[in-house]
N, C-alpha and C positions, 0 to 999 in steps of 0.2 A: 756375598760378603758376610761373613761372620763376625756377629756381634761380640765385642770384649767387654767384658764383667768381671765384676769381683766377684769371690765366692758367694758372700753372702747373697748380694741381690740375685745372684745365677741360681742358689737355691730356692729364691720368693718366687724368683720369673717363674720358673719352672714348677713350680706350684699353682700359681694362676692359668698357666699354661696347660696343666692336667684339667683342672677346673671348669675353663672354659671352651679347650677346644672342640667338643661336642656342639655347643650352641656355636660353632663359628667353622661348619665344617667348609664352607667356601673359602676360607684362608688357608694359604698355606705355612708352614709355622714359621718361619722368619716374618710374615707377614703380623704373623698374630705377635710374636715373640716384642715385633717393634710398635706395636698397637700398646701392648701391654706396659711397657719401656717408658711412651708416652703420657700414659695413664700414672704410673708412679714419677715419673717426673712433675707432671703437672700440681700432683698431692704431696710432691715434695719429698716423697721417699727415696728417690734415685734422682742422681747429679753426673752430668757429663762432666771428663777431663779430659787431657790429652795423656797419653801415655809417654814413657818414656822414648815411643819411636814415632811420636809425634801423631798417633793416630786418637781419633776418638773413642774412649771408652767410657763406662758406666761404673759408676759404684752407690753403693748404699749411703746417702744420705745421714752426717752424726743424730740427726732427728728420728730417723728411721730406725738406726742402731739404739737409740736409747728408746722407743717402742718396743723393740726386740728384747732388749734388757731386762724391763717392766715387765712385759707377756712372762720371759721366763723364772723371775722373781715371783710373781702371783702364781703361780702354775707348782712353782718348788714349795710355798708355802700353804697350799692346799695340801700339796703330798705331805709335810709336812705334818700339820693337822691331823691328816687320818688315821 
């Protein structure tokens, strides 16, 4: 079954996923994809809904999105600076 996502969080998963699938070679990656899923859910970054076909999907969190926001604010004002 494949997991539905937003963009955004499909781009973080997928990140933590490059990250740590070395240390988790016993997983396979749906397995790790939804380890990871659980993990930002719990920290509150990602939030289940139902989609418009009534199935379960994942999106980024407005708390998460406004983390993202900040990172790339601090990041553009460094370049900024130099």
């Amino acid at each position: 079954m494949k997991l539905q996502m937003d963009k955004t969080l499909n781009f973080w998963i997928d990140v933590a996923y490059q990250d740590l699938k070395d240390d988790h070679a016993n997983l396979i990656k749906h397995q790790l994809v939804a380890h990871i899923l659980r993990e930002y859910e719990s920290r509150g970054d990602a939030m289940r809904y139902l989609n418009v076909k009534g199935k379960i999907a994942w999106k980024a969190s407005p708390s998460f999105l406004d983390t993202i926001a900040d990172a790339e604010r601090d990041a553009q004002d460094e370049l900024d600076d130099d």
